[in-house]
KEZA-24536 format. One record per atom (N, C-alpha, C, O): residue in one letter; x, y, z. Coordinates in steps of 0.05 Angstrom, whole numbers, padded with zeros to 5 digits, always signed. Layout:
<atoms>
aXYZ
...
</atoms>
This chain:
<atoms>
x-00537+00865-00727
x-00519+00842-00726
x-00536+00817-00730
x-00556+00814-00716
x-00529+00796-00750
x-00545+00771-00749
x-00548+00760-00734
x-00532+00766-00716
x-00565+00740-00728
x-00569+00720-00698
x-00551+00701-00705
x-00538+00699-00727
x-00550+00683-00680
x-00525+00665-00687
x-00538+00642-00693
x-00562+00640-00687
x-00526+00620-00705
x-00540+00598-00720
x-00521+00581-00718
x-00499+00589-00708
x-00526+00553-00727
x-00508+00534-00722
x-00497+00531-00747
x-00506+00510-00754
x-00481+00541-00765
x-00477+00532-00789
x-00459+00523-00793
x-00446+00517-00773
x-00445+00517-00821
x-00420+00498-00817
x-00390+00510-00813
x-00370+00497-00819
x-00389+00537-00803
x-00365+00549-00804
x-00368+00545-00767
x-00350+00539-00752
x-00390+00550-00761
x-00396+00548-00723
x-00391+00525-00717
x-00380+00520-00696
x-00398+00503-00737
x-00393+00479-00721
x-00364+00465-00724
x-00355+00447-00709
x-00354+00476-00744
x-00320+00463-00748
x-00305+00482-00721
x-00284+00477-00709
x-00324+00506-00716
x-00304+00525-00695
x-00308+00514-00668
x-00292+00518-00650
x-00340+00493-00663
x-00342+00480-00645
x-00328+00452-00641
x-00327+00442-00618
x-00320+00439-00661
x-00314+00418-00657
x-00283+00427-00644
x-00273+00415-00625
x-00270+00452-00658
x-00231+00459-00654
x-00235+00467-00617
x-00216+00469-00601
x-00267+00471-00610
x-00267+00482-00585
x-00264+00452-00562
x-00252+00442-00542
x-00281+00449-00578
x-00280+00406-00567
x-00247+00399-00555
x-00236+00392-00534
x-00238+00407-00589
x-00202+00388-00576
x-00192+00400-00564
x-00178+00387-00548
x-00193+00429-00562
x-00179+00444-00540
x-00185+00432-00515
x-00167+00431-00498
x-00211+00422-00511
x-00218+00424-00484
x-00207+00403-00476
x-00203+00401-00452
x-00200+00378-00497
x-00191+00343-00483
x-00170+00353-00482
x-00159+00342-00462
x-00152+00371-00493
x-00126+00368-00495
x-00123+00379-00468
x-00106+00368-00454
x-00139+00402-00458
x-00134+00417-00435
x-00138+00394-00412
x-00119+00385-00399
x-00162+00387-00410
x-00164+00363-00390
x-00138+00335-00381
x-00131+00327-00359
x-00129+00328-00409
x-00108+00316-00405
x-00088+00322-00398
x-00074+00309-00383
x-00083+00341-00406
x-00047+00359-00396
x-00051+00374-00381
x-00030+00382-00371
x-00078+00388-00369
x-00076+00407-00345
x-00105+00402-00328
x-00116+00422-00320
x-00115+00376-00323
x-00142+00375-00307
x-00150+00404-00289
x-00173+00412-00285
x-00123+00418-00277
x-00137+00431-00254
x-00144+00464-00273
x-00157+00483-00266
x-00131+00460-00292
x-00133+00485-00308
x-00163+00478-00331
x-00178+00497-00339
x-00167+00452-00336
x-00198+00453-00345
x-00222+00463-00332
x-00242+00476-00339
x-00207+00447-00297
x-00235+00458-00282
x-00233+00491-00288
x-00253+00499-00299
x-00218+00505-00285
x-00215+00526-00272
x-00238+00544-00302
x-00258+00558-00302
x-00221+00534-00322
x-00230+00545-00350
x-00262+00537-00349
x-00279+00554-00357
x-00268+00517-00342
x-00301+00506-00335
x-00313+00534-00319
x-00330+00549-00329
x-00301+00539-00296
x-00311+00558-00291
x-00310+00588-00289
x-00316+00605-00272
x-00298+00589-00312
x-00294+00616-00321
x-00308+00619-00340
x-00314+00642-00346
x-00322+00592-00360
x-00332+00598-00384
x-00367+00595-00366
x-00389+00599-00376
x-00360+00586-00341
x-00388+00590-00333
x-00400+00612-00335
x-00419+00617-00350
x-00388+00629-00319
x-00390+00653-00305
x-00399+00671-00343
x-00421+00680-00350
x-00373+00671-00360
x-00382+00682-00389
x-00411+00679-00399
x-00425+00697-00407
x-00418+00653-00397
x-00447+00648-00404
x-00466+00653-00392
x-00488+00652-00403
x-00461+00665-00356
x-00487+00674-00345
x-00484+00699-00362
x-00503+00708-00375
x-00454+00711-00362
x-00469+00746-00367
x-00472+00755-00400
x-00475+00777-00410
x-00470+00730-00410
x-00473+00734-00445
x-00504+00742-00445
x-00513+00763-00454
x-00521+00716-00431
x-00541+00709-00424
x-00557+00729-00406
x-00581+00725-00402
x-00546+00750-00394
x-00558+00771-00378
x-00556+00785-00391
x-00576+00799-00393
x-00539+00791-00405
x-00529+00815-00433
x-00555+00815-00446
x-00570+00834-00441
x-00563+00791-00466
x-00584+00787-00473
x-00604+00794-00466
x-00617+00811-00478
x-00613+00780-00442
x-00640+00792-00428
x-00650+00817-00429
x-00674+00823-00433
x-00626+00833-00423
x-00627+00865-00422
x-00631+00876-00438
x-00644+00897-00434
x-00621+00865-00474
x-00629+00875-00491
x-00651+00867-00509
x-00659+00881-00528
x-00666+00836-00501
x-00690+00828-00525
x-00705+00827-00503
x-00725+00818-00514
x-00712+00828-00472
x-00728+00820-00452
x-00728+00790-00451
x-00742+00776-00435
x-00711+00782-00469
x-00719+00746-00468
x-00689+00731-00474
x-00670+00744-00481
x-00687+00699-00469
x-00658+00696-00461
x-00647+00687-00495
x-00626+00678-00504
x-00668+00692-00504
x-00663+00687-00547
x-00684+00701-00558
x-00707+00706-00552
x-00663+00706-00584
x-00639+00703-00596
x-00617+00714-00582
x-00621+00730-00564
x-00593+00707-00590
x-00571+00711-00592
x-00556+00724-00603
x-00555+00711-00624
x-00537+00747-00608
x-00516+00742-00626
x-00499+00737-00646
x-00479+00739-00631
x-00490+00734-00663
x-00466+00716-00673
x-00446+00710-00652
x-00437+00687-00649
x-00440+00732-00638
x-00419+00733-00623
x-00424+00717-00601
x-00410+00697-00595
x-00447+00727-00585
x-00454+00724-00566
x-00469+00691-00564
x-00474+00683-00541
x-00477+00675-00587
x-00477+00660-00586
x-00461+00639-00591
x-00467+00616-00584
x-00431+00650-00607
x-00409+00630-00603
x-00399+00631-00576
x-00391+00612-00563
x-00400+00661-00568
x-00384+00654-00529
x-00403+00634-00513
x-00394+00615-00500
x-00432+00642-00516
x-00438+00620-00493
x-00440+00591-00511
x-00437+00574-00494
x-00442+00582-00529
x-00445+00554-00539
x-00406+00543-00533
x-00399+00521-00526
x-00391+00563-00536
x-00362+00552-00538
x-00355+00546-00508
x-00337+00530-00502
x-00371+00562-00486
x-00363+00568-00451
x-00376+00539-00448
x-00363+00523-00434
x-00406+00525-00461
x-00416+00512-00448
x-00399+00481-00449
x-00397+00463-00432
x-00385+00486-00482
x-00361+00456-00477
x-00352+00455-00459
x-00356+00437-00443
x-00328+00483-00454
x-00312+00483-00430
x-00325+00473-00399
x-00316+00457-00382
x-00346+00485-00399
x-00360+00483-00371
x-00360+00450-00373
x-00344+00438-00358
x-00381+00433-00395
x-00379+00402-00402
x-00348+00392-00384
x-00347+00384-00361
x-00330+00395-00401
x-00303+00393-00410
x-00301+00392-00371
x-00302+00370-00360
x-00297+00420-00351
x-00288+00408-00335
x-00309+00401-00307
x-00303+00398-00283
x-00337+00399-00322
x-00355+00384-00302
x-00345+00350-00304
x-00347+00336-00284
x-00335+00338-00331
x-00327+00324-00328
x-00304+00308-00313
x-00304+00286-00302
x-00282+00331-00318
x-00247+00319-00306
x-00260+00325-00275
x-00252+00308-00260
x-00272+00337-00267
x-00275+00337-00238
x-00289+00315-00226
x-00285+00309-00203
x-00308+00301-00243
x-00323+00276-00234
x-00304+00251-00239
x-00304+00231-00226
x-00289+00257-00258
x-00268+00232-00253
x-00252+00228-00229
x-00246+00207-00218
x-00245+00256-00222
x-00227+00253-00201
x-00237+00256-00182
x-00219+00261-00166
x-00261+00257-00172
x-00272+00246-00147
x-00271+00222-00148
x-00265+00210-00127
x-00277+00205-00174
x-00285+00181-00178
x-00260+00163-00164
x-00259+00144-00149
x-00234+00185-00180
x-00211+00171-00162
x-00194+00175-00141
x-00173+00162-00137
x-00206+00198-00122
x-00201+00198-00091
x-00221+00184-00080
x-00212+00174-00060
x-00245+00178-00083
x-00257+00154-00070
x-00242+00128-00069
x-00240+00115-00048
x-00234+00123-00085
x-00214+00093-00103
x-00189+00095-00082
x-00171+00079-00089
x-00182+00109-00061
x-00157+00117-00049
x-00138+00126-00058
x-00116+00123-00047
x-00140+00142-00086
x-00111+00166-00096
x-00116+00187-00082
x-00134+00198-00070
x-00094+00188-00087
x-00088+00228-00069
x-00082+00244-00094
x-00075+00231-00114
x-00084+00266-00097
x-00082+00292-00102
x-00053+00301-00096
x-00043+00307-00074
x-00036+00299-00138
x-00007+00317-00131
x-00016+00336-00158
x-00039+00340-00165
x+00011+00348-00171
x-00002+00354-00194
x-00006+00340-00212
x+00006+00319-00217
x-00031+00356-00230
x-00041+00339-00251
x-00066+00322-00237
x-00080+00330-00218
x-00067+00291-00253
x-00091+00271-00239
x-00089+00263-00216
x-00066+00258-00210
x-00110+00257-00194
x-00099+00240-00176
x-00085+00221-00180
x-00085+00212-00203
x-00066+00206-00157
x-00042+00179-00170
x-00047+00164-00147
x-00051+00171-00124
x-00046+00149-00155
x-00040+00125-00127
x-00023+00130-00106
x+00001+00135-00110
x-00033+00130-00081
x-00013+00124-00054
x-00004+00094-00054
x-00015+00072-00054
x+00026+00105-00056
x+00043+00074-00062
x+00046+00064-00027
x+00059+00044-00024
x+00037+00075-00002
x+00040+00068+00021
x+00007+00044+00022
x+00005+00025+00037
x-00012+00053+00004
x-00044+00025+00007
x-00033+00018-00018
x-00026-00005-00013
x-00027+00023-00043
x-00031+00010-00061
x-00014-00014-00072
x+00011-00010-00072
x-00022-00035-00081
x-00007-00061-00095
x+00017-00052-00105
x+00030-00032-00103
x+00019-00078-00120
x+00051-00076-00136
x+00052-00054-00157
x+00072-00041-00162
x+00027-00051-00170
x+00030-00032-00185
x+00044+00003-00182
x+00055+00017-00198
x+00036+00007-00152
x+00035+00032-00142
x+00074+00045-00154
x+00090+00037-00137
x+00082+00054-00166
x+00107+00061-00173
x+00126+00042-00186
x+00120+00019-00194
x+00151+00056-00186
x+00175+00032-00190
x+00186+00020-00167
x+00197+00032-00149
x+00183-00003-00168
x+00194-00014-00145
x+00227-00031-00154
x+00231-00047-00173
x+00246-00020-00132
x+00278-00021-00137
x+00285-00051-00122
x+00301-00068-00130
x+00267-00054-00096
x+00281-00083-00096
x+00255-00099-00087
x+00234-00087-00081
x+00258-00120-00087
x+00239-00137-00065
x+00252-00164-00054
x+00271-00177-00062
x+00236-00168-00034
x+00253-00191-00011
x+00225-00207+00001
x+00206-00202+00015
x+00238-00229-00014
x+00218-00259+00002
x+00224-00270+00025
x+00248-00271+00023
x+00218-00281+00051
x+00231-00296+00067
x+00213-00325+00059
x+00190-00321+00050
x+00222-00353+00063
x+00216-00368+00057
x+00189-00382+00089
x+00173-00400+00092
x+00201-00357+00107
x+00190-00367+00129
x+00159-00350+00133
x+00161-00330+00119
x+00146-00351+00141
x+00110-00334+00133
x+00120-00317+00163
x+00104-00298+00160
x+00132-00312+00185
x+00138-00311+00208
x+00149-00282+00206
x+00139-00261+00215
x+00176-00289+00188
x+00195-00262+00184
x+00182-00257+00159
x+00204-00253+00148
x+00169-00254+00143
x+00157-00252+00121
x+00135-00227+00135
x+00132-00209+00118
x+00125-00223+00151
x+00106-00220+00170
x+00125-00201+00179
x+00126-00179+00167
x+00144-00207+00203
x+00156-00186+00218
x+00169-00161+00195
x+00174-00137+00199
x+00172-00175+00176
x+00183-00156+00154
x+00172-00128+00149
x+00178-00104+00152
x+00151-00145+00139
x+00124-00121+00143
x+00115-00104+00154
x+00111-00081+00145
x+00109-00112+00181
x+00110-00105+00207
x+00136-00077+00216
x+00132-00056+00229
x+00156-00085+00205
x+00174-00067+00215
x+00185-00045+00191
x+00202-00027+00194
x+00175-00051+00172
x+00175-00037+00148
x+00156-00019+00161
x+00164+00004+00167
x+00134-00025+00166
x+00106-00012+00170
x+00115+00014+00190
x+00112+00039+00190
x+00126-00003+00204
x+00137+00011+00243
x+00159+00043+00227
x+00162+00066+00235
x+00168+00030+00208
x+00189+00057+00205
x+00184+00066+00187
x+00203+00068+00172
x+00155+00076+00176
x+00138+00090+00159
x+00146+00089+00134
x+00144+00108+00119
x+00156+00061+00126
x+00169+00062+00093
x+00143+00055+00079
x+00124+00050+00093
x+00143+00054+00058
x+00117+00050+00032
x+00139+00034+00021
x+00136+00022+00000
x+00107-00005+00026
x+00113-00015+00011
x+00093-00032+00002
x+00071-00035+00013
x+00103-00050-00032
x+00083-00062-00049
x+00084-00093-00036
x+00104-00100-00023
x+00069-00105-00040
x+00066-00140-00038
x+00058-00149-00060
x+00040-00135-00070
x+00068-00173-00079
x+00065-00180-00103
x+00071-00208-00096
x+00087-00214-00078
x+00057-00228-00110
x+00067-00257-00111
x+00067-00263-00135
x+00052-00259-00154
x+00089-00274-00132
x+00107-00287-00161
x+00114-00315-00157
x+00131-00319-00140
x+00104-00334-00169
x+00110-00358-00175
x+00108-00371-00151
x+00122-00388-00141
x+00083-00358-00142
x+00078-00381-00106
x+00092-00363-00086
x+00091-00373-00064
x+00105-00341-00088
x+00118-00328-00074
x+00106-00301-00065
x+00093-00288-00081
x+00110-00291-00031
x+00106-00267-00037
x+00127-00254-00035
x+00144-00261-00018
x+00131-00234-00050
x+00151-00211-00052
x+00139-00185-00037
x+00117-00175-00044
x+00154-00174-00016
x+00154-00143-00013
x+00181-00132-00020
x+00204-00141-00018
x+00169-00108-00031
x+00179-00081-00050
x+00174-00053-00046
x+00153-00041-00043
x+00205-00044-00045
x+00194-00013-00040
x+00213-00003-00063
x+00230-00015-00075
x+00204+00027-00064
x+00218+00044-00092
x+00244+00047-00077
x+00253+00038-00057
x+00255+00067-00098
x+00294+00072-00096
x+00296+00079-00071
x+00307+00067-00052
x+00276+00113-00073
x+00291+00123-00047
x+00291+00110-00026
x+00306+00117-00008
x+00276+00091-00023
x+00275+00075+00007
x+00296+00055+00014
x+00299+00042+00035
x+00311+00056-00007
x+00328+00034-00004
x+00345+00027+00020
x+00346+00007+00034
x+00357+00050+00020
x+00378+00052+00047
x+00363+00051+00079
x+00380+00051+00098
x+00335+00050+00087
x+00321+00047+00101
x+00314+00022+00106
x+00318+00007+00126
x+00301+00018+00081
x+00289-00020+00087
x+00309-00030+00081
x+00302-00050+00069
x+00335-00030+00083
x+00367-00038+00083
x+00366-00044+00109
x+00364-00067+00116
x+00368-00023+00125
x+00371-00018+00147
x+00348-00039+00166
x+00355-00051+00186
x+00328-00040+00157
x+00303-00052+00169
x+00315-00075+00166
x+00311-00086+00187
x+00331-00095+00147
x+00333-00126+00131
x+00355-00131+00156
x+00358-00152+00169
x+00372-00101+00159
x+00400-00114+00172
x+00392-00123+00202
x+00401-00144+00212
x+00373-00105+00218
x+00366-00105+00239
x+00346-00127+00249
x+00341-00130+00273
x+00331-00147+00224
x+00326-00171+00233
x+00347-00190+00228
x+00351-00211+00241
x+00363-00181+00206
x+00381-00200+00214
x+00397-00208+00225
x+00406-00230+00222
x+00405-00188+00246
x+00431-00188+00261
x+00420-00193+00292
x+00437-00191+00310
x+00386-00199+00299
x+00374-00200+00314
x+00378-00229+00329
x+00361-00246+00330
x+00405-00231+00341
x+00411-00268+00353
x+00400-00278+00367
x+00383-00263+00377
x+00401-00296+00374
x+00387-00309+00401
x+00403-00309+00426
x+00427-00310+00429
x+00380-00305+00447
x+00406-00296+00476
x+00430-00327+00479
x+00423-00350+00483
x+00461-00316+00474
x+00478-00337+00484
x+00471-00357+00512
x+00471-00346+00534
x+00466-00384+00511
x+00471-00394+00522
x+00444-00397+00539
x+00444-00407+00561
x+00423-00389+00528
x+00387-00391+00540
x+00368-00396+00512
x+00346-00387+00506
x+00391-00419+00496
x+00372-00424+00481
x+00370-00451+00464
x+00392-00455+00453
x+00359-00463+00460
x+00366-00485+00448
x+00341-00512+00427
x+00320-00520+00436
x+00350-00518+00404
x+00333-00526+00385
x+00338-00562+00385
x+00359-00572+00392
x+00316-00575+00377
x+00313-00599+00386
x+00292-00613+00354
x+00267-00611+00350
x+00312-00626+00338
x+00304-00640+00311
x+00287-00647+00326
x+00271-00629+00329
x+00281-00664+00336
x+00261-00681+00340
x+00236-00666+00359
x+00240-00652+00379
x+00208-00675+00348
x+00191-00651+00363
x+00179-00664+00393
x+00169-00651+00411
x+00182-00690+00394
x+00173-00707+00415
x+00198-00692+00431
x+00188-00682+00451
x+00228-00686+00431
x+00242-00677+00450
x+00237-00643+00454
x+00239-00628+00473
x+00231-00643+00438
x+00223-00603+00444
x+00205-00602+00458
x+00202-00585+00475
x+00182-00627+00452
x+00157-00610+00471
x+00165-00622+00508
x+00160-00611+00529
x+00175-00644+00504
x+00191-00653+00530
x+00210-00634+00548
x+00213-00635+00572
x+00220-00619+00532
x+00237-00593+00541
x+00221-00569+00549
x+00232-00552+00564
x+00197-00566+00542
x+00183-00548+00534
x+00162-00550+00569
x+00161-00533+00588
x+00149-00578+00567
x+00141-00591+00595
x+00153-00583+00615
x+00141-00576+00636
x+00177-00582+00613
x+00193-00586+00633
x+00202-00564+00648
x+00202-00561+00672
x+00209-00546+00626
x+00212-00517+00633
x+00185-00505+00643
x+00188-00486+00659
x+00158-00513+00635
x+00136-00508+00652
x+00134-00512+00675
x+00127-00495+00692
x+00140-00539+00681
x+00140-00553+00699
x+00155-00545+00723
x+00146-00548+00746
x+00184-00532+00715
x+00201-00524+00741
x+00203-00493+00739
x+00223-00482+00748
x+00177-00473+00725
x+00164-00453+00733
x+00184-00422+00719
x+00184-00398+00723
x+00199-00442+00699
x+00216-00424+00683
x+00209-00412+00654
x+00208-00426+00634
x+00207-00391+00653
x+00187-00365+00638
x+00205-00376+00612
x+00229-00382+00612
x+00184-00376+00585
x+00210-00387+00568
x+00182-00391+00548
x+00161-00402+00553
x+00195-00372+00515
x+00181-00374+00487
x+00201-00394+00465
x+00223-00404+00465
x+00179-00391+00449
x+00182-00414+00427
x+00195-00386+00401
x+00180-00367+00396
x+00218-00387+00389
x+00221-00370+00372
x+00232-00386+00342
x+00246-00405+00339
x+00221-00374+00328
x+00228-00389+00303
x+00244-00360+00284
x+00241-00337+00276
x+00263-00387+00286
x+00296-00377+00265
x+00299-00388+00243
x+00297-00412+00244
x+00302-00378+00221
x+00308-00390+00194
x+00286-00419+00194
x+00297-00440+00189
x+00265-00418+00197
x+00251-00435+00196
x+00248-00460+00212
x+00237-00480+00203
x+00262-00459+00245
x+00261-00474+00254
x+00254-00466+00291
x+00258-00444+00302
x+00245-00485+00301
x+00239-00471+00328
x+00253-00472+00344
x+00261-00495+00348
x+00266-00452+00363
x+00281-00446+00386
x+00270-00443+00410
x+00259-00421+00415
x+00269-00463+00430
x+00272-00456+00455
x+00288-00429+00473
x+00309-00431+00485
x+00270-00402+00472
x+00286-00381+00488
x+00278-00381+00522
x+00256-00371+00527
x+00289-00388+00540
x+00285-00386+00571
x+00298-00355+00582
x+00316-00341+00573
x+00281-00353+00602
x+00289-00329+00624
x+00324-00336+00631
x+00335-00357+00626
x+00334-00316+00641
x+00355-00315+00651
x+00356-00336+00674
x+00373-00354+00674
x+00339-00333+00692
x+00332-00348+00721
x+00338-00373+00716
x+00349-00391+00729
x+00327-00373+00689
x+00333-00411+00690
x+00364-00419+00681
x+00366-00443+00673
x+00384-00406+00681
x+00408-00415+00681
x+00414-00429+00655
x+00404-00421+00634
x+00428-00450+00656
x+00434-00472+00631
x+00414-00498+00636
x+00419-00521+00645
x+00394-00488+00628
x+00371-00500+00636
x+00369-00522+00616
x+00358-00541+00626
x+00378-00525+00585
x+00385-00551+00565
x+00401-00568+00584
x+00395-00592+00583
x+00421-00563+00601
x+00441-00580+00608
x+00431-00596+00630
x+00435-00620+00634
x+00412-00577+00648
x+00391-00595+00663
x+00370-00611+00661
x+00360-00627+00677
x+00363-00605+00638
x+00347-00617+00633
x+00354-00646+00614
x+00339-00665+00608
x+00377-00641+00607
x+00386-00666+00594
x+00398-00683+00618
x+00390-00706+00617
x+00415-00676+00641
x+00413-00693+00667
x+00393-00704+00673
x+00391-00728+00676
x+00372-00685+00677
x+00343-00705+00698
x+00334-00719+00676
x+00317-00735+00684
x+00337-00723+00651
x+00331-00737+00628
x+00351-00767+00623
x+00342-00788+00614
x+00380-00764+00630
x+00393-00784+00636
x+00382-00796+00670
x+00384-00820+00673
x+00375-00788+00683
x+00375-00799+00710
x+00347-00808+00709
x+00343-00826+00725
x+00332-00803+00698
x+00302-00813+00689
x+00312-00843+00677
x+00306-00864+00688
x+00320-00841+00663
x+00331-00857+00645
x+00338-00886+00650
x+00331-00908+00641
x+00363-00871+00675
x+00374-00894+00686
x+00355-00912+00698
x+00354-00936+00692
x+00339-00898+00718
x+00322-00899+00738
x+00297-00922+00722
x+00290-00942+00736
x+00290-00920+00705
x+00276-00938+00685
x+00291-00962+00681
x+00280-00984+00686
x+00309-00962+00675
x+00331-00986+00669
x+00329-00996+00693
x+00316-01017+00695
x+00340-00987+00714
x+00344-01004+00742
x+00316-01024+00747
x+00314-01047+00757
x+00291-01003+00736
x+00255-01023+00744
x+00265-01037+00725
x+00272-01053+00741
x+00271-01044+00708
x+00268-01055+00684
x+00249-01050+00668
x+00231-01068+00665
x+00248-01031+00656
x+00229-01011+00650
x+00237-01006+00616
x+00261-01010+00610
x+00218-00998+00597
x+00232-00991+00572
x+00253-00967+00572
x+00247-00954+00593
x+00265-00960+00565
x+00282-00940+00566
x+00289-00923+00528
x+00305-00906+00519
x+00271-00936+00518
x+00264-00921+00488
x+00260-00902+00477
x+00263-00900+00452
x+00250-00877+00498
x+00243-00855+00505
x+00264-00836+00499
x+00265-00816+00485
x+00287-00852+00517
x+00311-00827+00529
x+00329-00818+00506
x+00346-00801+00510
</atoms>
């Protein structure tokens, strides 16, 4: 049998071995590796074949030199797809079939189709959004658009982070323990005051504005505090006192 040689019928049969192998890598990565190492394994025992019969690891073949020159693409072929895709589970993809893909729960806007997204104008609930998206294990993207940020999640989530949008929104303030003040010189005066007479009480911001929320204990504690604020008042007037304040 002749030895094997590189000639031009071997090398058009190597190059048809070439496209097989991208084509395999692209449409079936896990089936390149696999073929990688199957054409490994061919080339040790072509190569032991050999040994056994010249005492030495050449010549070759015809045959025996197109199996191991054709195994060594494949082997190429999926020493490669395997180094990519380490390249891209380091990068944070996960492993479905086919290439690794992005986890759309770390990854940006890019990570899938995203079906809706929702800005709050406030950085607060913009935040709690998140926050409670996060809390009820939905996957979602952050994107800013035109000065804006947008969060986004894909279809199936819809009826969930629905659910998440309704539940801040329907989130009221306690009746009648709470109360907002345009002017910030009277909020923080309210704010004193409720310190002052030892009544437990946060600052909450609603649609972009700040709310006085007090403990129960403190009763209708705006209404008192707008009394000792008139009786202050008066009480200035009577010194003759400015009364500009009130």
């Amino acid at each position: 049998m002749p030895p094997f040689a590189l000639d031009r019928q071997t090398v058009t049969f190597l190059v048809l071995i070439a496209v097989v192998t991208v084509v395999v890598a692209v449409a079936a990565p896990f089936g390149s590796i696999a073929l990688g190492l199957l054409s490994l394994l061919a080339v040790g025992l072509v190569l032991i074949k050999a040994m056994f019969r010249t005492r030495r690891w050449w010549p070759l073949t015809a045959v025996e030199g197109t199996i191991a020159v054709s195994g060594l693409v494949f082997v190429i072929g999926g020493i490669a797809v395997t180094g990519v895709a380490m390249v891209r589970l380091g990068e944070g993809w996960h492993i479905m079939v086919g290439w690794p893909t992005v986890d759309p729960s770390r990854a940006g806007p890019r990570a899938g189709k995203v079906a809706r997204a929702v800005s709050y104008s406030d950085p607060q609930l913009q935040q709690q959004l998140k926050d409670a998206l996060r809390e009820a294990g939905i996957p979602f993207t952050v994107e800013t658009r035109d000065g804006k940020e947008y969060v986004g999640w894909a279809p199936e989530h819809n009826a969930a982070a629905d659910a998440v949008n309704e539940k801040m929104a329907d989130k009221p303030l306690p009746s009648g323990r709470n109360a907002h003040f345009p002017d910030p010189e009277d909020h923080k005066q309210f704010v004193d005051w409720l310190t002052k007479k030892g009544i437990r009480h946060e600052v909450v911001k609603m649609r972009g504005d700040d709310y006085v929320v007090w403990d129960e204990a403190g009763g209708n504690a705006a209404h008192e505090f707008m009394r000792s604020r008139s009786g202050d008042c008066k009480k200035k007037m009577a010194a003759g006192k400015s009364a500009a304040s009130c």
